[in-house]
ROSE-4610 file (N, C-alpha, C; in Angstrom, 1 decimal, always signed):
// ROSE-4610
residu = [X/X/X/X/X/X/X/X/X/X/X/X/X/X/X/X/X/X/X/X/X/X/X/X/X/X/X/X/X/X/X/X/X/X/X/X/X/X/X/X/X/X/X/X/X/X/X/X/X/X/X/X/X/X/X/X/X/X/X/X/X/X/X/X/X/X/X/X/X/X/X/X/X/X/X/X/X/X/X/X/X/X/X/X/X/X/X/X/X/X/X/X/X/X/X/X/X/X/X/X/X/X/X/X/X/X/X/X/X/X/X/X/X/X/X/X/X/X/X/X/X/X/X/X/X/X/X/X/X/X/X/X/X/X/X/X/X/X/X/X/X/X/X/X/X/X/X/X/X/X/X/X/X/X/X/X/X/X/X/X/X/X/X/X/X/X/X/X/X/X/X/X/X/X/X/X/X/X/X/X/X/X/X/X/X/X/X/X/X/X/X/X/X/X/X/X/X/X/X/X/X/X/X/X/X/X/X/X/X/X/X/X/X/X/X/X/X/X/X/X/X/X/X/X/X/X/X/X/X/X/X/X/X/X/X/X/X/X/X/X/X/X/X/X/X/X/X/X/X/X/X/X/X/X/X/X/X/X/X/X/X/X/X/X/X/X/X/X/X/X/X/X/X/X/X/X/X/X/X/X/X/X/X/X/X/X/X/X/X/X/X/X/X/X/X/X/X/X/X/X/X/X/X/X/X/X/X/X/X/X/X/X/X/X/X/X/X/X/X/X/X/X/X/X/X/X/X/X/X/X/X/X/X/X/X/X/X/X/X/X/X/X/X/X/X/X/X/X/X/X/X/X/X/X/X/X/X/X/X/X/X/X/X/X/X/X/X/X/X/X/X/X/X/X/X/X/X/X/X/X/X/X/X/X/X/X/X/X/X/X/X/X/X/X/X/X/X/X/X/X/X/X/X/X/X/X/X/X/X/X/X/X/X/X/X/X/X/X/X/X/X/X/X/X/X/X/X/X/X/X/X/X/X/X/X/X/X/X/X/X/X/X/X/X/X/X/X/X/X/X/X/X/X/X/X/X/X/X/X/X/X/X/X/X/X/X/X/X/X/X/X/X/X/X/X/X/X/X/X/X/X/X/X]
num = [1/1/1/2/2/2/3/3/3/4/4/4/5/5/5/6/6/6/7/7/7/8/8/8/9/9/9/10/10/10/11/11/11/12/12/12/13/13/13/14/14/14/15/15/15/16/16/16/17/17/17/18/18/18/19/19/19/20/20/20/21/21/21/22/22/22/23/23/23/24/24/24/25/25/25/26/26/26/27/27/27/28/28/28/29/29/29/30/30/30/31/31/31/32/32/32/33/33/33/34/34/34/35/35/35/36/36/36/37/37/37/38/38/38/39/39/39/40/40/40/41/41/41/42/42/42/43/43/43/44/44/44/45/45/45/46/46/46/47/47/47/48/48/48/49/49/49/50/50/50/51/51/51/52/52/52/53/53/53/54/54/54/55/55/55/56/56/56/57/57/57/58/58/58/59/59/59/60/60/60/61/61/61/62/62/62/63/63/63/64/64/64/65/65/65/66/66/66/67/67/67/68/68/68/69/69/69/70/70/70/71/71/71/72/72/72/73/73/73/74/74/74/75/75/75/76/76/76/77/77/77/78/78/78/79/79/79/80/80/80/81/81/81/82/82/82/83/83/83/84/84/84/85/85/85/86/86/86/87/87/87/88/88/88/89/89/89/90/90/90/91/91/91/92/92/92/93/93/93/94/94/94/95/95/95/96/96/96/97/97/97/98/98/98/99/99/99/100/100/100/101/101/101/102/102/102/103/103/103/104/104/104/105/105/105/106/106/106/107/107/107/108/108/108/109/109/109/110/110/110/111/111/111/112/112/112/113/113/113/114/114/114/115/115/115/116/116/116/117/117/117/118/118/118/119/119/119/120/120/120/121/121/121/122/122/122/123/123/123/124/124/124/125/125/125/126/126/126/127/127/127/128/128/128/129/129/129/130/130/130/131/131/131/132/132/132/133/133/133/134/134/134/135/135/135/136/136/136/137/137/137/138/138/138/139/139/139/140/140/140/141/141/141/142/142/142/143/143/143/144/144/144/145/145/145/146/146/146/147/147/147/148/148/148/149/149/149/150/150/150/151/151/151/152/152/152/153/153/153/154/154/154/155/155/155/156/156/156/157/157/157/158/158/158/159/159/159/160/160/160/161/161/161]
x = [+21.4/+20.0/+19.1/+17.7/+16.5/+15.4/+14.7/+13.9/+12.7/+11.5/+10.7/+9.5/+8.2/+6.6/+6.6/+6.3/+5.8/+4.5/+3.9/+2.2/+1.9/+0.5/+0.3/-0.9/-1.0/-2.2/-2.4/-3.6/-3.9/-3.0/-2.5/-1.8/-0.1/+0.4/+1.4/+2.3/+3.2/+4.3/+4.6/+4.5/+5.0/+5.3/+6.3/+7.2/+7.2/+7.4/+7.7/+8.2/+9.0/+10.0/+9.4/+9.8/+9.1/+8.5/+9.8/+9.9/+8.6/+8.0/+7.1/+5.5/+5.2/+4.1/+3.6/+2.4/+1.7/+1.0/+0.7/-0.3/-1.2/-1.5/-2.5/-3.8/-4.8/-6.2/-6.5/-8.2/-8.8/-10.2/-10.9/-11.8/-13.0/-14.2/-14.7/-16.2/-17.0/-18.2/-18.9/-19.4/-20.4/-19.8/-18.3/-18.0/-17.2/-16.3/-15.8/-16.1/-16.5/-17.0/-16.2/-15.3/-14.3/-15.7/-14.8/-16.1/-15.4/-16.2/-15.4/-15.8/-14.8/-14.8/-14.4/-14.5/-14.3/-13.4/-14.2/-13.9/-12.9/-12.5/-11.4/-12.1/-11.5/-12.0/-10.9/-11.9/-10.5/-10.9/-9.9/-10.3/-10.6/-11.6/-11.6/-9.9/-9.9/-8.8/-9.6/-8.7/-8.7/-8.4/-9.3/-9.2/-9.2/-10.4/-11.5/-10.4/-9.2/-8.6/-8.5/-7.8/-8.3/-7.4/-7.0/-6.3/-6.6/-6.4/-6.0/-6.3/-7.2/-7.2/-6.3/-5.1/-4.6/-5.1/-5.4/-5.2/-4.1/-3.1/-1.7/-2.3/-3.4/-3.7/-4.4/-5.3/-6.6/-4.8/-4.1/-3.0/-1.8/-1.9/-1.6/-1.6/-3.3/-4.3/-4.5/-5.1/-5.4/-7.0/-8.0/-8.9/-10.2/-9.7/-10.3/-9.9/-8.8/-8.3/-8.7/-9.6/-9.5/-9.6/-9.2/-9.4/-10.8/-11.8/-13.1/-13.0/-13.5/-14.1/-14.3/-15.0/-15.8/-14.8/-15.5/-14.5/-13.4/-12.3/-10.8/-10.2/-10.8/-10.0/-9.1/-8.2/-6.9/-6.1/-6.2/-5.4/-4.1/-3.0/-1.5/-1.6/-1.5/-1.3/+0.1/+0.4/+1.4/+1.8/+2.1/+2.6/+4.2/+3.7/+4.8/+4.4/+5.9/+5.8/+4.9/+4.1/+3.2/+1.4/+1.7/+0.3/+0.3/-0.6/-1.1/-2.6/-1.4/-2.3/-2.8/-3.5/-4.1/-4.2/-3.0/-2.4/-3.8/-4.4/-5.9/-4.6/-4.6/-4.0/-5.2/-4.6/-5.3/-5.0/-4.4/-3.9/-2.8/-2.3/-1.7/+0.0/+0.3/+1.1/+2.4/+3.3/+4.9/+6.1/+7.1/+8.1/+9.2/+9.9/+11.3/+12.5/+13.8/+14.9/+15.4/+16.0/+16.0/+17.1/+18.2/+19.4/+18.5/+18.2/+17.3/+18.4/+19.9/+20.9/+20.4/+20.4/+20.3/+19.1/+18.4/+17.2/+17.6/+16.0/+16.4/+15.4/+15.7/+14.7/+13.8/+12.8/+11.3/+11.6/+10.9/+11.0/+9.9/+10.2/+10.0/+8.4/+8.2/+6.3/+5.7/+6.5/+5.7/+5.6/+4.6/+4.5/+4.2/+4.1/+2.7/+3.6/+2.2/+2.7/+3.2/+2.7/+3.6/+5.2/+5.8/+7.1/+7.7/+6.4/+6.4/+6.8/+5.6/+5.1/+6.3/+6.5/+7.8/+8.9/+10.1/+11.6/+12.5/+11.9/+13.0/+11.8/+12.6/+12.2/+13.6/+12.9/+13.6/+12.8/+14.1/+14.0/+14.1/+13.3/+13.2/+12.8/+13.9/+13.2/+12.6/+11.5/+10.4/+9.8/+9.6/+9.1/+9.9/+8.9/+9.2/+8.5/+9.3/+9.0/+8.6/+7.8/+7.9/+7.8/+9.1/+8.7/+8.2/+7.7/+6.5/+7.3/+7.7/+7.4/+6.3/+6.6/+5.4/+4.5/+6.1/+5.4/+4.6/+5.4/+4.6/+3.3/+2.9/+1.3/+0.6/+1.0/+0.3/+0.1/+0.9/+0.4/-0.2/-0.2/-1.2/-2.8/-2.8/-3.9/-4.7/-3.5/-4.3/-4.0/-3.5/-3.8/-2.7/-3.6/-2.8/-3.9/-4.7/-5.5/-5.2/-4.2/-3.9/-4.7/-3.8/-4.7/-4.9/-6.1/-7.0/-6.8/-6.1/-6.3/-5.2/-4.7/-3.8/-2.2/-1.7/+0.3/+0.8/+1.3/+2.1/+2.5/+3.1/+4.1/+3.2/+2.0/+1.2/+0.3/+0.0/-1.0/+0.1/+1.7/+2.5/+1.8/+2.3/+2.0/+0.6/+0.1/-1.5/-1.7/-1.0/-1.5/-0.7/+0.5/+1.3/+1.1/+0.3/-0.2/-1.1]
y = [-4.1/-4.6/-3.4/-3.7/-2.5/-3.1/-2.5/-2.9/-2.7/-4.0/-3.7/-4.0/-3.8/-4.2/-4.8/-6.3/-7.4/-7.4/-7.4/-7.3/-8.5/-9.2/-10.0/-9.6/-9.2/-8.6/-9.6/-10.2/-11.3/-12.4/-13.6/-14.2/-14.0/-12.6/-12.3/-11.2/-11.4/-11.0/-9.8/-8.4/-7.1/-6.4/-5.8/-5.1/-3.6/-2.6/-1.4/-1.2/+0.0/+0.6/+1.1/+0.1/+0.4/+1.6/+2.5/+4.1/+5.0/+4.3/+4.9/+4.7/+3.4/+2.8/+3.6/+4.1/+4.8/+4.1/+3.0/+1.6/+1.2/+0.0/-0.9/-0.7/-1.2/-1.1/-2.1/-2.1/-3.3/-2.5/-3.0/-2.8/-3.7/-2.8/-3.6/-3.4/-4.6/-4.8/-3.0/-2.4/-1.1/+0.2/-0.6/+0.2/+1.6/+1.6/+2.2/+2.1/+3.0/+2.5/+3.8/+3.2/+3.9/+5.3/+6.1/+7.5/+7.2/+7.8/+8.1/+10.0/+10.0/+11.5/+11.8/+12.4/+12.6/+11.5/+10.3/+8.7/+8.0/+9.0/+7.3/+7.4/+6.4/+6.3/+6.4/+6.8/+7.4/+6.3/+6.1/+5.3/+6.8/+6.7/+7.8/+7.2/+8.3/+8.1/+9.2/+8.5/+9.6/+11.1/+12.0/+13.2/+13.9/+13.4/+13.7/+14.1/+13.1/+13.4/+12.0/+11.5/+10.1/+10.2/+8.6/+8.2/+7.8/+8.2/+7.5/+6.1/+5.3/+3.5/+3.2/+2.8/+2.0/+1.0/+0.2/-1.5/-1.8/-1.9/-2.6/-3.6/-4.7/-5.4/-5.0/-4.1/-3.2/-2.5/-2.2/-1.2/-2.2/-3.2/-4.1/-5.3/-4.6/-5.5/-6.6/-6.7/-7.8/-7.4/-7.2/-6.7/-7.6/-8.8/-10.4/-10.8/-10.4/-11.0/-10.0/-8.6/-8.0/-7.8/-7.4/-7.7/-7.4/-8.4/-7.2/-6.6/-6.0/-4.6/-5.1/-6.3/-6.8/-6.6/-8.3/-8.1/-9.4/-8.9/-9.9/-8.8/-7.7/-6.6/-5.8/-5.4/-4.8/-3.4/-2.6/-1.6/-0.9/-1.0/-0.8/+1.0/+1.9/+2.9/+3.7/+4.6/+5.0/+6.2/+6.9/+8.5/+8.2/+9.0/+9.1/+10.9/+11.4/+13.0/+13.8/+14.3/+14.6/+14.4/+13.0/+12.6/+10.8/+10.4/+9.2/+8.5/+7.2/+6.2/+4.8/+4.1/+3.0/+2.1/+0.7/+0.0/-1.2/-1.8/-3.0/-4.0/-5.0/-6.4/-7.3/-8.5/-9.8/-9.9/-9.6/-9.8/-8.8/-9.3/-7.9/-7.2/-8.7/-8.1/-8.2/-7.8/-7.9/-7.3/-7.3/-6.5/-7.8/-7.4/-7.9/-7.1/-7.9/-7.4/-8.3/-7.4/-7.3/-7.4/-7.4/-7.0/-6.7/-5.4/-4.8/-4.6/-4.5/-4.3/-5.9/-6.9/-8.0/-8.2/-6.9/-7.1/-7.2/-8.2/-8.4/-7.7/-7.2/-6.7/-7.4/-7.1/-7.7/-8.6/-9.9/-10.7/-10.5/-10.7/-10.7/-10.6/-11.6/-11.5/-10.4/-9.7/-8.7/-7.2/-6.7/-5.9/-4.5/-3.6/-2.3/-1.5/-0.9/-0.2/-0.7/-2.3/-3.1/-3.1/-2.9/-2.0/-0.9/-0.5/+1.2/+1.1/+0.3/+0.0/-0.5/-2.0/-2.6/-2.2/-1.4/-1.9/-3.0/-3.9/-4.7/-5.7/-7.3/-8.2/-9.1/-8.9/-10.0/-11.2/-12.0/-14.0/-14.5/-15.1/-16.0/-17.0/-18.2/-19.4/-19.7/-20.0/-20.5/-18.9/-17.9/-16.7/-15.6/-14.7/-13.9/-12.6/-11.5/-10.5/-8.8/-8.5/-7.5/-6.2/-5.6/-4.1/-3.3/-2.4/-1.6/+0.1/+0.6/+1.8/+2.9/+3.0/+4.5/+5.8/+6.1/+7.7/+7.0/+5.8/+5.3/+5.0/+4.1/+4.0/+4.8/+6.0/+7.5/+7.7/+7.8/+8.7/+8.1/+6.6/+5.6/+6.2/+6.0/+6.4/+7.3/+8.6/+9.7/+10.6/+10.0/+10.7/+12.3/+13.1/+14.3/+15.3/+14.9/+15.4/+15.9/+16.8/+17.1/+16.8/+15.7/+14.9/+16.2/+16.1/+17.1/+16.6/+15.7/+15.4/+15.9/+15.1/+15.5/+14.8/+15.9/+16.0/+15.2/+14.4/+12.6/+12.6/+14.1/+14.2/+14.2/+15.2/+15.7/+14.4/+13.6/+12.5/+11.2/+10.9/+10.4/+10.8/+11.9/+12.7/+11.9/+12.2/+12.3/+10.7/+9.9/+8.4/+8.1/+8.6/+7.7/+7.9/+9.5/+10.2/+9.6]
z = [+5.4/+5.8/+6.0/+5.5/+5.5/+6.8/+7.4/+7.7/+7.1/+6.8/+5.7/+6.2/+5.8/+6.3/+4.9/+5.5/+4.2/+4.4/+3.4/+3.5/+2.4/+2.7/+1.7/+1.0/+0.0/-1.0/-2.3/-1.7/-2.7/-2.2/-3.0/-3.1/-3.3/-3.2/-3.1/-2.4/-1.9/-0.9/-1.7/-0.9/-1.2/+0.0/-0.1/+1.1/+0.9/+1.8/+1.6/+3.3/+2.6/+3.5/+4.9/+6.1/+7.7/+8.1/+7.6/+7.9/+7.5/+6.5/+5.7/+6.8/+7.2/+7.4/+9.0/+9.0/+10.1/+10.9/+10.2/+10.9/+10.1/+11.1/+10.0/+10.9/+9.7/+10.4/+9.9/+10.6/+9.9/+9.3/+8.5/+8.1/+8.6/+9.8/+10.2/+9.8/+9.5/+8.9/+9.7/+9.1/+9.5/+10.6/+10.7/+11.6/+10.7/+10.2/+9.0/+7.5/+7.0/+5.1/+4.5/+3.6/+3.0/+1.6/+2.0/+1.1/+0.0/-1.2/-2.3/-2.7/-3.4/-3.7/-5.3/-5.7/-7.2/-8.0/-7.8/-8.2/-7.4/-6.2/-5.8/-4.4/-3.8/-2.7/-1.3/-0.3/+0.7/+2.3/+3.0/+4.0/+5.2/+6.2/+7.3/+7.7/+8.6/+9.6/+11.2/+12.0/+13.0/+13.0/+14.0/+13.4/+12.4/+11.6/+10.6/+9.3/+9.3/+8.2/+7.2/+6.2/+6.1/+4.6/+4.3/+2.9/+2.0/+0.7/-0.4/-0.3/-0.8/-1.0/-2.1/-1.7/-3.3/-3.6/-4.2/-4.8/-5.7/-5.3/-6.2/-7.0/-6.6/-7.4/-8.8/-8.4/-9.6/-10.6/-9.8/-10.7/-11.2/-11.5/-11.5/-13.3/-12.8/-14.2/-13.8/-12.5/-11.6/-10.8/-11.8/-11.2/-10.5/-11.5/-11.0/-9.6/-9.0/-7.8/-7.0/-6.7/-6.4/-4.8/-3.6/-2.5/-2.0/-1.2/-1.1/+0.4/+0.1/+1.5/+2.6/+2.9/+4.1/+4.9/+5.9/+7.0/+6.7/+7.1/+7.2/+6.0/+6.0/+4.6/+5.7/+5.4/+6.5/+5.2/+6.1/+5.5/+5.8/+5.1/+5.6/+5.6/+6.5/+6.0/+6.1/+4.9/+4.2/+4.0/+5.0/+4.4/+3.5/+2.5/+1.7/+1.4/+1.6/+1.0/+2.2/+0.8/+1.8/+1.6/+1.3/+1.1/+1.7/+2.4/+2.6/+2.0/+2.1/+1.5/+2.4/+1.8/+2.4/+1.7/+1.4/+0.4/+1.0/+0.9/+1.3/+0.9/+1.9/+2.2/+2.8/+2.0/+2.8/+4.2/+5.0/+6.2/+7.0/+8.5/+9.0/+8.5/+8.1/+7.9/+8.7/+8.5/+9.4/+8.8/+10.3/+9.9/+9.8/+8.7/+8.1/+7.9/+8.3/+7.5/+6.5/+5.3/+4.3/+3.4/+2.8/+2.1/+0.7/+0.2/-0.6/-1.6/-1.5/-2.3/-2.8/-2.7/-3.3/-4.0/-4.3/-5.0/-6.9/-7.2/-8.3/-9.4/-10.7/-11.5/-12.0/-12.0/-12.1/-13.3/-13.0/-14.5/-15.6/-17.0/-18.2/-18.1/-17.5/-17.3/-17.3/-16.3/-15.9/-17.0/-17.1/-18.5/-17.8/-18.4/-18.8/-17.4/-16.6/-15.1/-14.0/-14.0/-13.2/-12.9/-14.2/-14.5/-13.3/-13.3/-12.7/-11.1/-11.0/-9.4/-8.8/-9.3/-8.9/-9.5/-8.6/-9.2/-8.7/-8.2/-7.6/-6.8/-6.9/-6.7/-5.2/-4.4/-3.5/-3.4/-3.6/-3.2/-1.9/-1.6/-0.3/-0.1/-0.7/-0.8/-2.3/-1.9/-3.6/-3.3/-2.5/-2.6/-3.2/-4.0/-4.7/-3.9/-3.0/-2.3/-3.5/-3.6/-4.6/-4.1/-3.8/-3.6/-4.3/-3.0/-4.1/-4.7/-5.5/-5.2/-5.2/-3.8/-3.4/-4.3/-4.6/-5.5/-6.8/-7.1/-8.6/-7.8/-7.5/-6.3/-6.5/-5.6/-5.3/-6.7/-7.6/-9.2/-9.5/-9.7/-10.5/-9.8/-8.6/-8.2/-8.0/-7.6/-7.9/-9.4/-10.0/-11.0/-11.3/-11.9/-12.2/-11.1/-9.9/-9.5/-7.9/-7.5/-6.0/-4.8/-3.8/-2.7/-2.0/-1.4/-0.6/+0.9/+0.9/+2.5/+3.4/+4.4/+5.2/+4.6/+5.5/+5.0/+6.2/+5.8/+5.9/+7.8/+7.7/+8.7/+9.9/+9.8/+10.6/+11.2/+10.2/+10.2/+11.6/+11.0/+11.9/+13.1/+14.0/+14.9/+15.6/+15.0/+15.3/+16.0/+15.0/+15.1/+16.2/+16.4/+17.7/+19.3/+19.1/+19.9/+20.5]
């Protein structure tokens, strides 16, 4: 058994690994406005350091469903390595256990980078849980272009502090 943070982004159930996750925020109308920087865009954080926005959906080929910004927009954040990110979910979100050995490989539908993102599909019921992998995220997103912000470990620290 894993312990996991289920997040709902869009209309669908995605999990990643507890260990990973720094906290969630919320996105509040004027209070926070995510910057952009040489085309992506980064959420602030405390102590003038700040992450990576992913959209699993936009990376996905899901750009119609796309989550908006306002308010009820929530952000999971993610040190992986040594770079963090800020996965946007519909909602807060929660912790699960998991038998992740019982995960299943993505079905046939799914095409292109989605491949990438997802290795493995857990069942629960009529739900279909889709783990994400991390490092595929971070590449999709940032590209071949070195995150400028803060190192994963340092950022932990800071937030529990």
């Amino acid at each position: 058994m894993k312990t996991l943070y289920l997040a709902q982004i869009g209309r669908q159930l995605f999990a990643v690994d507890k260990e990973c996750v720094l906290g969630v925020g919320m996105l509040h109308d004027g209070a926070v406005k995510p910057m952009e920087e040489e085309g992506r865009l980064y959420l602030p954080l405390p102590h003038g350091n700040r992450a990576v926005i992913c959209d699993v959906r936009a990376l996905m080929g899901r750009n119609g469903d796309r989550i908006s910004s306002g308010r009820g927009c929530y952000y999971l954040i993610i040190g992986h390595g040594e770079q963090v990110m800020a996965l946007t979910m519909s909602g807060k979100g929660r912790i699960i256990m998991a038998d992740v050995v019982a995960a299943r490989p993505l079905p046939p539908a799914f095409t292109g980078q989605s491949r990438a993102l997802i290795p493995g599909v857990l069942v629960n019921g009529m739900d279909l849980i889709l783990l994400i992998d991390l490092q595929a995220a971070l590449a999709a997103t940032m590209g071949d272009v070195p995150e400028p912000g803060m190192v994963a470990d340092r950022a932990r620290e800071r937030m529990e502090a």
